[in-house]
Steps between C-alpha positions, in 0.01 A plus 500: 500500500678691818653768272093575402391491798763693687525803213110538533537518910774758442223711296241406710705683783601766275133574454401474831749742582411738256121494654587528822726832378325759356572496135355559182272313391598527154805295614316279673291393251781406271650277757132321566510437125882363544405282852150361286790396182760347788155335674373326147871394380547305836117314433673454193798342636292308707286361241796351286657296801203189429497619128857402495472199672204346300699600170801341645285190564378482102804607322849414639363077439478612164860619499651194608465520887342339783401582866705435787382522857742246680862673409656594884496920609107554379426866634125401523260205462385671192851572336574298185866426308446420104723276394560339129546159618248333717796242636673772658186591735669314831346531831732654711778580179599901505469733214893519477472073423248546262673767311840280521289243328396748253803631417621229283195535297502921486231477707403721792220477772237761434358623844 
């Protein structure tokens, strides 16, 4: 999401710049068009962050995994490891553990 948002503030400037000097407007034009693309692809990018999590939330339990919330290091209340067995969920366990555990299995933690 930050590259998105920081190229369109970079062409946001560029534009603003390009108002505030005189310059064609020909040339201006074109990079309205190019700020109103940038603008749309980051409502885009925007739009897919709860599309992705709701389509997480249907399909990976269909692939074998389940949610874990209690695994230690959580960057936010919200953040969620997949894991293929629900034993390994351990309040207060790391990642690393649970992929030690995996590893004899050719498993991996999915976050």
């Amino acid at each position: 999401m930050a590259p998105f948002t920081a190229f369109t503030f970079l062409v946001a400037m560029v534009l603003g710049a390009m108002r505030a000097v005189p310059c064609r407007e020909n040339s201006i034009k074109k990079f309205e068009r190019f700020f109103m693309f940038a603008l749309l692809l980051n409502v885009f990018v925007m739009v897919l962050i709860p599309v992705t999590s709701v389509a997480l939330r249907f399909y990976m339990p269909t692939l074998g995994y389940s949610i874990c919330s209690d695994l230690k290091d959580n960057p936010a209340m919200w953040f969620t490891d997949w894991i293929r067995n629900p034993d390994w969920c351990v309040k207060g366990k790391s990642r690393e553990w649970v992929n030690e555990q995996a590893g004899s299995n050719n498993q991996q933690i999915t976050p």
